[in-house]
C-alpha positions as CSV (number, residue, x, y, z in Angstrom):
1,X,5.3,34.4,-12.2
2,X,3.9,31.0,-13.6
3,X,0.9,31.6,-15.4
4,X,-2.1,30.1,-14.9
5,X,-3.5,26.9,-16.4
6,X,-6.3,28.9,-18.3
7,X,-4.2,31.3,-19.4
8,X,-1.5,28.3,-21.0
9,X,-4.5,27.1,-22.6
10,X,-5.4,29.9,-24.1
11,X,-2.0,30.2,-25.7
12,X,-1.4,26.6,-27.0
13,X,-5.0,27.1,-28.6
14,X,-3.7,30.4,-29.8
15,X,-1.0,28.9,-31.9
16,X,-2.8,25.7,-33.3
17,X,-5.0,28.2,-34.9
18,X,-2.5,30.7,-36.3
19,X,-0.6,27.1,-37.1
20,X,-4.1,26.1,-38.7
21,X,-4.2,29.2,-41.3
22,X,-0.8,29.6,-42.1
23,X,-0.5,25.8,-43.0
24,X,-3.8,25.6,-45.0
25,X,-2.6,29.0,-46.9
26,X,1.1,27.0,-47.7
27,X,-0.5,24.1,-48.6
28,X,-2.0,26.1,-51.4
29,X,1.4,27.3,-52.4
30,X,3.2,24.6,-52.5
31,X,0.1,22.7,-54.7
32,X,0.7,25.7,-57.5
33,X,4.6,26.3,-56.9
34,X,4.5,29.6,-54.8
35,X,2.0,31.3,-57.8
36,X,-1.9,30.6,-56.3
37,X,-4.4,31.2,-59.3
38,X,-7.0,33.7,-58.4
39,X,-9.9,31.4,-59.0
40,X,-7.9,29.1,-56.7
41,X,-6.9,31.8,-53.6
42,X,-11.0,32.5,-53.6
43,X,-12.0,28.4,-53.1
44,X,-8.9,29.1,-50.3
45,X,-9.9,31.4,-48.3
46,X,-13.6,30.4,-48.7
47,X,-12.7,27.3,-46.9
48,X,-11.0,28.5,-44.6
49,X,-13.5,29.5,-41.8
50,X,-14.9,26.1,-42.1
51,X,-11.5,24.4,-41.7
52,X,-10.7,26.7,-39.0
53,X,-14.0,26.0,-36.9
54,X,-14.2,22.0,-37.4
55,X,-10.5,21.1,-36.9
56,X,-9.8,23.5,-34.0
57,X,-13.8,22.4,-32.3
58,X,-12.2,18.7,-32.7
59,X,-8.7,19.4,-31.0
60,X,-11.0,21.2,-27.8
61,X,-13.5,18.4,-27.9
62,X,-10.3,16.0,-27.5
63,X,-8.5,17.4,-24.8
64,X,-5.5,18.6,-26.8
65,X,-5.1,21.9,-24.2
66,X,-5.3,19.8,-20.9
67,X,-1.3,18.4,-21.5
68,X,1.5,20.6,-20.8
69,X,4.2,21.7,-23.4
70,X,7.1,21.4,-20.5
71,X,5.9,17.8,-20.5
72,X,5.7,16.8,-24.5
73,X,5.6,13.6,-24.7
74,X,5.2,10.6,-27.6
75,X,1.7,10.8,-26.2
76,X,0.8,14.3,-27.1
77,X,1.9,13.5,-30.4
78,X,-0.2,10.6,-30.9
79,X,-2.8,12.7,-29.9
80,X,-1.8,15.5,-31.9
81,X,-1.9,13.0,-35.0
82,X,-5.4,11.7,-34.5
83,X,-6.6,14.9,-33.9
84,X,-5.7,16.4,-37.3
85,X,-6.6,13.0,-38.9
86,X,-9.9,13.9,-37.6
87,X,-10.2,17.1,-38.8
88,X,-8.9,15.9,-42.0
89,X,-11.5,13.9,-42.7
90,X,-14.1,16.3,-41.8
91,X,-12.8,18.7,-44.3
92,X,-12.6,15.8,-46.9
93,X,-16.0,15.1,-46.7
94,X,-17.2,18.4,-46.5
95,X,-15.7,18.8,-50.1
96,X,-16.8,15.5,-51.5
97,X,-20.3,15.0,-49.8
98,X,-21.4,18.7,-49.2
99,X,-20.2,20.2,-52.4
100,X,-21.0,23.7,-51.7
101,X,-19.8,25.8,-54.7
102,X,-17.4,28.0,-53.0
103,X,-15.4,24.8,-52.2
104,X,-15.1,23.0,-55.6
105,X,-11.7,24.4,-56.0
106,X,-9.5,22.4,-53.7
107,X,-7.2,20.6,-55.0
108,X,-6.8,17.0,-53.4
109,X,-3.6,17.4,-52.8
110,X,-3.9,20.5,-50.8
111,X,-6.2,17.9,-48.5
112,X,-3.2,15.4,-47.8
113,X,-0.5,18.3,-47.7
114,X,-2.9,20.5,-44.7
115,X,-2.6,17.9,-42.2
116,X,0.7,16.8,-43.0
117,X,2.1,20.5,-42.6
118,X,0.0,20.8,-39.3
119,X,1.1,18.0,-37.5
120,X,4.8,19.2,-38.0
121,X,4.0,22.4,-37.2
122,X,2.4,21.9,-34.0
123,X,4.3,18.4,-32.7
124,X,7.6,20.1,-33.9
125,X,6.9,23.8,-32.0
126,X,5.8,21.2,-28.6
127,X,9.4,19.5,-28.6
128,X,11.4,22.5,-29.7
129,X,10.0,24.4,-27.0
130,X,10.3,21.3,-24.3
131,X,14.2,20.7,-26.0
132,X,14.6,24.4,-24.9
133,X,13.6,24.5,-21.6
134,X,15.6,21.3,-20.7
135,X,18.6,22.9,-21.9
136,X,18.0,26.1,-20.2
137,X,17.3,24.2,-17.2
138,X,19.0,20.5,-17.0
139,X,21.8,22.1,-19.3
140,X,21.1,18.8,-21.3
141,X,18.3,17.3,-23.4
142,X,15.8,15.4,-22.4
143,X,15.3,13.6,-25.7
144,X,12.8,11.1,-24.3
145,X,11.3,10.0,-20.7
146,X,10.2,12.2,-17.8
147,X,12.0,14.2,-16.0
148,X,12.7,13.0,-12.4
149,X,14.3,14.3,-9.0
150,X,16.6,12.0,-7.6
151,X,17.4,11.9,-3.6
152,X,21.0,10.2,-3.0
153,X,23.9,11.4,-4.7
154,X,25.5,7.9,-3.4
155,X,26.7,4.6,-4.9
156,X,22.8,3.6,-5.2
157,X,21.8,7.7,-7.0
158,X,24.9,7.6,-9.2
159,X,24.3,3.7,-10.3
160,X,20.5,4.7,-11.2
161,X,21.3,7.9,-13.0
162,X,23.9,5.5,-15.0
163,X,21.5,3.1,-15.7
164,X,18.9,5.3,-16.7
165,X,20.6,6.8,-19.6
166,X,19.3,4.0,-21.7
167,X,16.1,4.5,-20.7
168,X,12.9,6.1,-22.5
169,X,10.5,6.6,-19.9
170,X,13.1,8.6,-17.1
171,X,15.8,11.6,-17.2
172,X,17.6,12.8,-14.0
173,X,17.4,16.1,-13.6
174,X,19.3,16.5,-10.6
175,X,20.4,15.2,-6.9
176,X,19.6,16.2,-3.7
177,X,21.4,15.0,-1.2
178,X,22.1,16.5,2.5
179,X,26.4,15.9,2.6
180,X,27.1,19.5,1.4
181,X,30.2,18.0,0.0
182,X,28.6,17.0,-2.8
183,X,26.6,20.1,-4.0
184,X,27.4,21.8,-6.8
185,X,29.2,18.8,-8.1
186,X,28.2,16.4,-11.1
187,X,27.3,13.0,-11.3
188,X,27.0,11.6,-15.0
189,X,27.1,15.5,-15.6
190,X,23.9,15.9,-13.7
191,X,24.5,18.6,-11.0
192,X,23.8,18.0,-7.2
193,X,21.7,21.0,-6.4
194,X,21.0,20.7,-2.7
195,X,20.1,19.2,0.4
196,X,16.7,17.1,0.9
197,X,14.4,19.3,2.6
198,X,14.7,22.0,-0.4
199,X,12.8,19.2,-2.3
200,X,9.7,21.3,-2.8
201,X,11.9,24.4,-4.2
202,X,13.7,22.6,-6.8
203,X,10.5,20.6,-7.8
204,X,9.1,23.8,-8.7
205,X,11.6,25.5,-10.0
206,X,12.4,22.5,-12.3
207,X,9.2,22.0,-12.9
208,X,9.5,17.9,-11.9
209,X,6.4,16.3,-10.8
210,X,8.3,12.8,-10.0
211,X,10.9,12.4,-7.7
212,X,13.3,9.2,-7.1
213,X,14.4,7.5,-3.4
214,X,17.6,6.7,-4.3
215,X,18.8,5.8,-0.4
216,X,18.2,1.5,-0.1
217,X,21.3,1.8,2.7
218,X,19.5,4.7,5.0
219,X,17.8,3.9,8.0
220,X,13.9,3.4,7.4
221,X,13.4,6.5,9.1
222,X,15.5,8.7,7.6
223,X,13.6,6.8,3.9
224,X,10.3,7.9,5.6
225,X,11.2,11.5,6.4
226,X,12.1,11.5,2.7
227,X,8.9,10.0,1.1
228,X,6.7,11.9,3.4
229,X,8.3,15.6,2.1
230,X,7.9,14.0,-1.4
231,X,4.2,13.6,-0.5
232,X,3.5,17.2,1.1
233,X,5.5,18.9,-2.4
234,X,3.0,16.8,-4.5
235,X,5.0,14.7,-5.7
236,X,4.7,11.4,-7.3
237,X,7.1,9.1,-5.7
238,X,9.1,6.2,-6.5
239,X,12.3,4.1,-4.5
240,X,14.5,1.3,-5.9
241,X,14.6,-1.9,-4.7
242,X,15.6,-2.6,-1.2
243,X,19.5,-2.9,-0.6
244,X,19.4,-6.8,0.3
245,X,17.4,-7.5,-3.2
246,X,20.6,-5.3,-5.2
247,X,23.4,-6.8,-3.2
248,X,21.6,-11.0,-3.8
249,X,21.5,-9.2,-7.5
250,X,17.9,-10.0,-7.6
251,X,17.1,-7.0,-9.3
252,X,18.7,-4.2,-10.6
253,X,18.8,-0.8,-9.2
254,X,16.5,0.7,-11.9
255,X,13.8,-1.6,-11.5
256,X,11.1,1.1,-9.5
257,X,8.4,1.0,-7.9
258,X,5.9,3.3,-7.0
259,X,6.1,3.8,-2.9
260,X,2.9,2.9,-1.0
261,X,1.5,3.0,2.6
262,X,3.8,0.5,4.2
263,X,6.7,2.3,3.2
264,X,5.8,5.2,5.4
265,X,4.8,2.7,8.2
266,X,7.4,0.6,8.1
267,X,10.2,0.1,10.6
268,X,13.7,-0.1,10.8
269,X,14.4,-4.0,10.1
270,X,13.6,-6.6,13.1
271,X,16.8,-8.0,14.5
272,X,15.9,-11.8,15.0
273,X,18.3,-14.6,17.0
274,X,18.1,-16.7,13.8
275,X,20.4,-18.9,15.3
276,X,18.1,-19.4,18.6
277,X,15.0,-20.0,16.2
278,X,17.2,-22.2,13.9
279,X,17.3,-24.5,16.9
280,X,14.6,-24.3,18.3
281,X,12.4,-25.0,14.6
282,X,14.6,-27.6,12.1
283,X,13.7,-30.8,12.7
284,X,10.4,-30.0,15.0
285,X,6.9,-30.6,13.7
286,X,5.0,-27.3,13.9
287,X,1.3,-27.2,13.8
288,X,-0.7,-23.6,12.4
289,X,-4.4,-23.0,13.2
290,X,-6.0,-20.6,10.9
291,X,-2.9,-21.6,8.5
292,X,-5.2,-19.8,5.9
293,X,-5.1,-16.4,7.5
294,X,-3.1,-13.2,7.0
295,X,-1.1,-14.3,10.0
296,X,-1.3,-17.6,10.0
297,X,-0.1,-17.9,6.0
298,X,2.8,-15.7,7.1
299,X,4.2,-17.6,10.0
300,X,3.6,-20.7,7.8
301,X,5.9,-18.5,5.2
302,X,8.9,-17.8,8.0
303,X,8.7,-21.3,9.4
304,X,9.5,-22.9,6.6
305,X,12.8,-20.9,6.3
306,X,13.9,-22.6,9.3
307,X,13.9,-26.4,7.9
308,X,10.9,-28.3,10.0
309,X,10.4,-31.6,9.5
310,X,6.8,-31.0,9.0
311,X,4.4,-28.0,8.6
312,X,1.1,-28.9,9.7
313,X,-1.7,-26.4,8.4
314,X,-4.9,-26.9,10.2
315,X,-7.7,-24.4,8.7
316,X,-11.7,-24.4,8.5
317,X,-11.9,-22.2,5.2
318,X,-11.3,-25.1,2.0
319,X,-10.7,-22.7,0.0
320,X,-8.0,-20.3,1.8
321,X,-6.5,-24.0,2.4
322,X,-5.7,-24.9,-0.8
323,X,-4.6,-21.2,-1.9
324,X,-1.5,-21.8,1.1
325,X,-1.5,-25.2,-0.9
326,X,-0.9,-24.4,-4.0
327,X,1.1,-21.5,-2.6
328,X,3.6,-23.9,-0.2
329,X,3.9,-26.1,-3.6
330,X,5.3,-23.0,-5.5
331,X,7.3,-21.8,-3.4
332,X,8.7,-23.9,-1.0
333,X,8.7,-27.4,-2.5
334,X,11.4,-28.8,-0.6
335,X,9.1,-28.2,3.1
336,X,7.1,-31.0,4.5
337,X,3.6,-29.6,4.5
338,X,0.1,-31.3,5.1
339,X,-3.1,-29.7,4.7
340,X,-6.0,-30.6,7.2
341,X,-9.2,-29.0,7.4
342,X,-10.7,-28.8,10.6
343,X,-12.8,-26.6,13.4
344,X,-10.7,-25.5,16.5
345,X,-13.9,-26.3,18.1
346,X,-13.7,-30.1,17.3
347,X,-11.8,-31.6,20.6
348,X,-11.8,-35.1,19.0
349,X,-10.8,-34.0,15.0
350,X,-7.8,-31.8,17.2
351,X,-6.8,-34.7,19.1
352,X,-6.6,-37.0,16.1
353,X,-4.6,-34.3,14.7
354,X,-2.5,-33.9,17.2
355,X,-2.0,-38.0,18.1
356,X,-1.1,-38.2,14.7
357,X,1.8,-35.7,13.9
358,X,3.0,-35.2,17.3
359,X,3.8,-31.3,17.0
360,X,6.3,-29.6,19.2
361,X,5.1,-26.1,18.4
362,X,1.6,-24.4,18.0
363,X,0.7,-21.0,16.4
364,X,-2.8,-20.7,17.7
365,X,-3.8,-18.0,14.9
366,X,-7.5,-19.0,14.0
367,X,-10.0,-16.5,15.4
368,X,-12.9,-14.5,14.4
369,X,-11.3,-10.5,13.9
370,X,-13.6,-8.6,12.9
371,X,-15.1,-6.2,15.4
372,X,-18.3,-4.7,14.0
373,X,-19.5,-8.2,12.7
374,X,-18.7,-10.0,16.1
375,X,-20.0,-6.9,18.2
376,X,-24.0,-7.1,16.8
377,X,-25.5,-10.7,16.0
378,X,-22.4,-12.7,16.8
379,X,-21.2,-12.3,20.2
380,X,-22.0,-16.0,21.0
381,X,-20.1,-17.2,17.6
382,X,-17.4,-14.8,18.6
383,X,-17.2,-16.4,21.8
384,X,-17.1,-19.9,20.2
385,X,-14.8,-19.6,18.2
386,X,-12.6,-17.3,20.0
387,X,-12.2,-18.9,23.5
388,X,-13.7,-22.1,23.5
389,X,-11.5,-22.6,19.9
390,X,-8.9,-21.8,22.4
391,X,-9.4,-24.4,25.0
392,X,-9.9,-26.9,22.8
393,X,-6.6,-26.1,20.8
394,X,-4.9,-26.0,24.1
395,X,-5.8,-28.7,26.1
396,X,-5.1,-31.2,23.1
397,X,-1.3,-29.6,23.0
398,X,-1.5,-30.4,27.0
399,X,-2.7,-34.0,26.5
400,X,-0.2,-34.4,23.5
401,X,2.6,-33.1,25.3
402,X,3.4,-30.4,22.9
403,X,6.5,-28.0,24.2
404,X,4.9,-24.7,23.9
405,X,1.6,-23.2,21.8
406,X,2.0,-19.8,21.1
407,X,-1.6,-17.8,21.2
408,X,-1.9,-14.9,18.7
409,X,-3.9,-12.0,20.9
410,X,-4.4,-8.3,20.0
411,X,-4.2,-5.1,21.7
412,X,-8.1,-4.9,21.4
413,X,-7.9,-7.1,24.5
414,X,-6.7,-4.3,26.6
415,X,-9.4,-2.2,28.3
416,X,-11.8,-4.1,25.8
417,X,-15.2,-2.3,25.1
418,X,-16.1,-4.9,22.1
419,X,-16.6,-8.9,22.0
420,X,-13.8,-9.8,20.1
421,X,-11.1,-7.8,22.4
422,X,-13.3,-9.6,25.3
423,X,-13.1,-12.6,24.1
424,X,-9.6,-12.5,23.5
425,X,-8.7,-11.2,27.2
426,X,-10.2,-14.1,27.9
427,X,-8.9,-16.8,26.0
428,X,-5.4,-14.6,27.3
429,X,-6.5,-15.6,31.4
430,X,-7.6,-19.0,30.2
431,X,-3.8,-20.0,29.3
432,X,-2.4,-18.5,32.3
433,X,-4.6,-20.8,34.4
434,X,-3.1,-23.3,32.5
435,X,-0.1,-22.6,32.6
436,X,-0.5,-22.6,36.5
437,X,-1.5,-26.1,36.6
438,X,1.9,-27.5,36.3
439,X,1.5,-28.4,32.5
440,X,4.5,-29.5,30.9
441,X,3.0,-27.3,27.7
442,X,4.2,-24.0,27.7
443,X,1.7,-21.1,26.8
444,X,2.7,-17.8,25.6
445,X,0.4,-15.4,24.5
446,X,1.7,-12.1,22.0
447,X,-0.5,-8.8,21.7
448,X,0.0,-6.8,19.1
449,X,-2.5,-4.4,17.0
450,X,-3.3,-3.8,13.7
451,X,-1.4,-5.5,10.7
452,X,-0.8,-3.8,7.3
453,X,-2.3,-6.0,4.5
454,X,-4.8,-8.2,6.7
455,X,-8.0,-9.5,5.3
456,X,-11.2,-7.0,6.3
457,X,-8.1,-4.1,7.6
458,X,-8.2,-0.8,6.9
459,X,-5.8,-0.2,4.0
460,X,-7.6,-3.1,1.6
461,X,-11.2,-1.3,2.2
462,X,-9.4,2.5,1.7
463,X,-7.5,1.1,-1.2
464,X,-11.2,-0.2,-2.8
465,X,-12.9,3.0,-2.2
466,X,-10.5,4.8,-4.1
467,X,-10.1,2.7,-6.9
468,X,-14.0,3.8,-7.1
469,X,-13.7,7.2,-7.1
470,X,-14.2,7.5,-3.4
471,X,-15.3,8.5,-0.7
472,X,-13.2,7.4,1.3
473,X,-15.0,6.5,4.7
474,X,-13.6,7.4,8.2
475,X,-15.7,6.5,11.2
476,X,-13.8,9.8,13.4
477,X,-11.4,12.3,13.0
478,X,-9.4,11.4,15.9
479,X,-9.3,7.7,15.7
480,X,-6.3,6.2,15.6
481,X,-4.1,3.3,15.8
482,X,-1.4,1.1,15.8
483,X,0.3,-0.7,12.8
484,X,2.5,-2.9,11.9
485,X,3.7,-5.2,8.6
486,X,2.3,-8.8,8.4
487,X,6.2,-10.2,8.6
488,X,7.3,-7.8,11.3
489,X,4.8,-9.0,13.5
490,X,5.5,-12.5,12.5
491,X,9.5,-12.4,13.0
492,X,8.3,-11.0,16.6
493,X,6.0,-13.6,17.0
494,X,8.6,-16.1,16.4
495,X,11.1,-14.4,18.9
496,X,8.5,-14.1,21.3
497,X,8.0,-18.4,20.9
498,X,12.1,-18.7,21.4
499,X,11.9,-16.3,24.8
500,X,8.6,-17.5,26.3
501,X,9.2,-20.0,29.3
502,X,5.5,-20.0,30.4
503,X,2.7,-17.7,31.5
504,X,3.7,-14.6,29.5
505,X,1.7,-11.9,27.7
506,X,4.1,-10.4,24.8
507,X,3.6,-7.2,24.1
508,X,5.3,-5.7,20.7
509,X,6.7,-2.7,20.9
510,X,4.1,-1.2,17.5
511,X,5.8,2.1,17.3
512,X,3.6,6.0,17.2
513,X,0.0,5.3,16.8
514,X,-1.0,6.7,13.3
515,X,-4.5,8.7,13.1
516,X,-6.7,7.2,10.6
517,X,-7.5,10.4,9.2
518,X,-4.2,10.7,8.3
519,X,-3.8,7.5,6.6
520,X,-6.6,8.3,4.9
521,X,-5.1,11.4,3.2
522,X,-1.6,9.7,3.0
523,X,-2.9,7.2,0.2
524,X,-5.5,9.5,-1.6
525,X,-2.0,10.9,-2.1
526,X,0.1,7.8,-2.9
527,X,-3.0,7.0,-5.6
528,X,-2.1,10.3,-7.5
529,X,-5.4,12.2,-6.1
530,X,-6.3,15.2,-4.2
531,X,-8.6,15.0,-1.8
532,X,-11.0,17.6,-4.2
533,X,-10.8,14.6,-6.3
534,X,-11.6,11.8,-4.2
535,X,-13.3,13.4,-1.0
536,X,-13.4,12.0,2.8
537,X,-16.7,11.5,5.0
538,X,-16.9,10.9,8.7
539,X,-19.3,8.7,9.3
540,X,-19.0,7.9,12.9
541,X,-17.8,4.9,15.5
542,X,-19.4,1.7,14.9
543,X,-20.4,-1.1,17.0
544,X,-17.8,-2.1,19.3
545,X,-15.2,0.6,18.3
546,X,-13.6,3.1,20.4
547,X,-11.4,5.6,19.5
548,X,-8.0,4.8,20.8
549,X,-6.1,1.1,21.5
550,X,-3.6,0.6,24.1
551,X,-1.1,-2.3,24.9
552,X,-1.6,-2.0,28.2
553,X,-4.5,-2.8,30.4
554,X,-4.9,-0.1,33.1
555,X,-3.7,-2.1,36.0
556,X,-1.0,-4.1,34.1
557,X,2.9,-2.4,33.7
558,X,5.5,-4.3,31.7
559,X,9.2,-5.3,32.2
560,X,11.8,-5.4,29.4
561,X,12.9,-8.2,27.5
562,X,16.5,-8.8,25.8
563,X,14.6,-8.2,22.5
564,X,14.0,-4.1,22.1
565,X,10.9,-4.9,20.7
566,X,9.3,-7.4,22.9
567,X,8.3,-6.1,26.7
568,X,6.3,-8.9,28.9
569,X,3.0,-7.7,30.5
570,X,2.7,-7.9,34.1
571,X,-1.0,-8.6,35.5
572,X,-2.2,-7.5,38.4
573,X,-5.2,-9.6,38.1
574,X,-4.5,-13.3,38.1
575,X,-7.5,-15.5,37.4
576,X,-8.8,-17.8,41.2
577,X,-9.0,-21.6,40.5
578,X,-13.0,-20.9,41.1
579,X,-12.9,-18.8,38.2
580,X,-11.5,-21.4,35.9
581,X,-14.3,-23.5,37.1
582,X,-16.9,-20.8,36.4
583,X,-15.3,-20.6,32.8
584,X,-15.4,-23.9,32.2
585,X,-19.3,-24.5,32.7
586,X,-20.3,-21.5,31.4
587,X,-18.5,-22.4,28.0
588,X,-20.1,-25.5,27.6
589,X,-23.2,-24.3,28.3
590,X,-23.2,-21.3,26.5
591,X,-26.4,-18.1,27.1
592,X,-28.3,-18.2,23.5
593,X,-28.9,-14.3,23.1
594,X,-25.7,-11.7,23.0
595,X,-27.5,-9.6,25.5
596,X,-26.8,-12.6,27.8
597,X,-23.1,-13.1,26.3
598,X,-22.2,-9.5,27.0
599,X,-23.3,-9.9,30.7
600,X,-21.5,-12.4,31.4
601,X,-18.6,-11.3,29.4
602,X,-18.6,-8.4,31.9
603,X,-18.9,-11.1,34.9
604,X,-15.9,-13.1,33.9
605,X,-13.2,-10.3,32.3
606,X,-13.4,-7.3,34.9
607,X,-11.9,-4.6,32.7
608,X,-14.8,-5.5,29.5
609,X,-16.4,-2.5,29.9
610,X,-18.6,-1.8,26.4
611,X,-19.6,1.8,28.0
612,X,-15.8,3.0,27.9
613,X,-15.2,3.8,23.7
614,X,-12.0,5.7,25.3
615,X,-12.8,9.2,23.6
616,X,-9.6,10.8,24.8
617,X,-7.0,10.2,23.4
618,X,-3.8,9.0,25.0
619,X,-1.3,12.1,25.7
């Protein structure tokens, strides 16, 4: 049986004081060549309580019991050092300021020889006794670095274990990998001891606290399963670079990283028709609204990959305009880029825009996101900027002939119950009435949910409140929702543009909807916490939220698509010419209060219900 934590304490404190004594005593001895004059032995061992009580109060007081032998580290012996330096020179000046008679006999040598003789009593017994349990153990010593679990006895798990030889911060202690082939064989003489899901048992019995994701070839799945057993043993967990970064040999395979949320919630890789996209993009001009955005910055990233003759970047914000800038001037000096600021609102600044560069393509990405903010005192804002932004954008692509403008939705525009999902519904049947007009413009609209990374999302705000000390604030247990990576949704994005022919609604396939609770936990983990350590509160649903999304409204189904991840929403509900009409006048003369806003909201997008917060979850 382990012992406890106090107990190990206890022990280590033990020792430093019989180590305390013993060197003081020999310090003595070694002063007067092994034959201590009496006079001497009595200014000894009168000295010798105070020594005993100011060096080993000092080594408490500095938290040299919290570290763990089985861990000894250059650390612990830095500390070990200024420890004893301290009680050194408490001592010193004890005899030389204090002058208490029973003291005046120490030599000054016995004052350098103490801690000398202490700090090579107690760092030496510390790595003897951490050299001794790595050779019980590893059956080799672990002469420097930490020792680590590595999963993936593979080309990846033997190149790692190679190239960490040299290296003073990591030793393998052993594999795990699931081909029982391999277990009970060595690699770099470090044994294979099992498959994956013993992880836990080995980490204990090892005594490991890190463990290795040695497995860049695996599906992502597979990776997950892997980080999140890491996660439940307590483990800290790290994974080398993915396999297209070692085979471009842009890094090597022991360049780590710590894992973080988006390893656990990301997907298997999207599969893209390059080719179609390649096509469809070189040469063409492609205008970006919101070009400043999470989204909008990373579809100005991909575009570029695919040679246009000219990047147009259209955003309101000066300053997130000349951050993708300086950004596009970095990294990607060889694309045609200019930067224009500018409302979505303004027809006529749009249609100089627009007469002037000509653009085939537009990512309509510029929108106001944030629920709770749009929900209270800026419904009318919201609306604005959301759907009249919309029309305006789209009806200068119409009168400018552009060949399709792609409209970034969300799934909060299923069912909505807030004014942002609303508004986005709407701006969703505005296109398709559009699109029904005969325009020679194409409009496509692609809903997807949550993105990792995004300015004012979840993980950012979780990420802050821990870095603080927590809490960590959930609005309700069973909230939950769907995520997905800032490219992934991009490279869909850009598929969807290449498939659309007119009139469509997108939908991405987002994967299993993750409880925020969860998350929650999940990174208190990553950060190296417990959740004793950095607590969570509930602190309800706010404004506008409800507790579940969906990607489908209730009376839409969806068809498939060639692409596995893109399905096509089918309405139902397909907007009257009179309710384009109705649309029209009522944006341009828009209700002052959001009382009025959310009335009419309800008037003009049937299935806005703010009543419905959708407090069952889906089965």
């Amino acid at each position: 049986m382990t012992p406890s934590p106090r107990l190990l304490r206890l022990i280590a404190a033990t020792h430093d004081f019989c180590a305390l004594i013993l060197c003081w005593y020999f310090a003595y001895l070694l002063r007067f060549n092994l034959a201590l004059p009496a006079d001497y032995a009595r200014g000894c061992f009168g000295m010798l309580p105070f020594v005993a009580v100011a060096h080993m109060t000092i080594y408490w007081t500095l938290g040299l019991y919290r570290g763990i032998w089985r861990y000894a580290s250059l650390q612990d012996l830095l500390r070990i050092i200024g420890a004893v330096a301290l009680g050194a020179l408490v001592t010193t000046f004890a005899v030389y300021m204090l002058h208490p008679p029973h003291l005046r006999q120490v030599p000054r040598s016995v004052l350098v020889l103490h801690p000398l003789l202490l700090i090579l009593v107690m760092g030496g017994s510390r790595f003897v006794y951490r050299l001794a349990k790595d050779w019980r153990q590893y059956g080799h010593l672990g002469l420097a670095g930490e020792w680590v679990l590595v999963v993936g006895a593979g080309h990846a798990g033997a190149r790692l274990a190679h190239e960490l030889r040299g290296s003073n911060e990591w030793r393998v202690a052993a594999f795990l990998d699931d081909d029982a082939s391999k277990h009970g064989q060595e690699i770099h003489g470090i044994r294979v001891r099992g498959p994956v899901r013993e992880m836990a048992h080995w980490a204990r019995k090892l005594e490991i606290r890190h463990v290795i994701i040695a497995m860049p070839g695996v599906p992502q799945r597979g990776r997950q399963d892997t980080m999140e057993l890491a996660i439940q043993a307590g483990l800290k967990v790290m994974t080398v670079p993915a396999a297209e970064d070692l085979l471009s040999r842009r890094v090597t395979i022991s360049r780590l990283r710590r894992i973080d949320l988006e390893d656990l919630l990301k997907r298997d890789a999207v599969q893209l028709d390059k080719a179609g996209i390649l096509e469809m993009l070189t040469d063409a001009v492609v205008l970006i609204t919101g070009a400043g955005g999470s989204i909008g910055g990373e579809l100005a990233r991909q575009i570029a990959g695919f040679r246009p003759r000219c990047l147009v970047l259209y955003e309101h914000a000066e300053f997130a305009l000349f951050q993708i800038e300086q950004e596009f001037r970095q990294r990607f000096p060889e694309t045609p880029i200019r930067c224009l600021i500018g409302d979505v609102k303004d027809a006529e600044r749009l249609d100089q825009v627009f007469g002037e560069f000509r653009p085939a393509f537009v990512f309509h990405a510029a929108a106001y996101k944030h629920v709770p903010l749009m929900e209270t005192d800026n419904a009318r804002v919201a609306v604005q900027n959301n759907v009249l932004g919309t029309r305006a954008v789209a009806l200068a692509a119409q009168r400018h002939n552009a060949r399709k403008m792609v409209f970034i939705s969300t799934d909060k525009a299923v069912n909505p119950v807030n004014v942002m999902g609303a508004t986005k519904r709407l701006s969703e049947m505005l296109l398709t009435t559009l699109s029904d007009a005969g325009s020679t413009t194409r409009f496509i609209s692609v809903r997807f949910g949550n993105v990792l990374g995004s300015n004012g999302s979840v993980i950012p705000t979780f990420q802050a409140q821990i870095e603080k000390g927590g809490p960590v604030t959930v609005t309700h247990p069973d909230v939950i929702r769907y995520f997905m990576l800032i490219p992934e949704a991009v490279q869909l994005v850009l598929q969807a543009a290449l498939m659309g022919q007119g009139n469509e609604i997108f939908v991405l396939d987002m994967g299993k909807p993750v409880r925020i609770l969860d998350l929650a936990r999940d990174m208190i983990l990553l950060s190296g916490h417990t959740e004793a350590e950095i607590p969570i509160r509930i602190t309800g649903l706010r404004p506008g939220e409800k507790l579940y999304e969906e990607l489908l409204a209730d009376d839409e189904t969806s068809l498939p698509t060639p692409h596995a991840k893109l399905r096509i929403s089918r309405t139902n509900a397909v907007p009257a010419p009179a309710w384009r009409a109705e649309l029209d006048a009522w944006l341009d003369n828009l209700p002052a209060t959001n009382a009025e806003i959310k009335a009419d909201l309800r008037k003009l997008v049937p299935e806005y219900n703010p009543e419905d917060r959708r407090e069952t979850p889906p089965a």
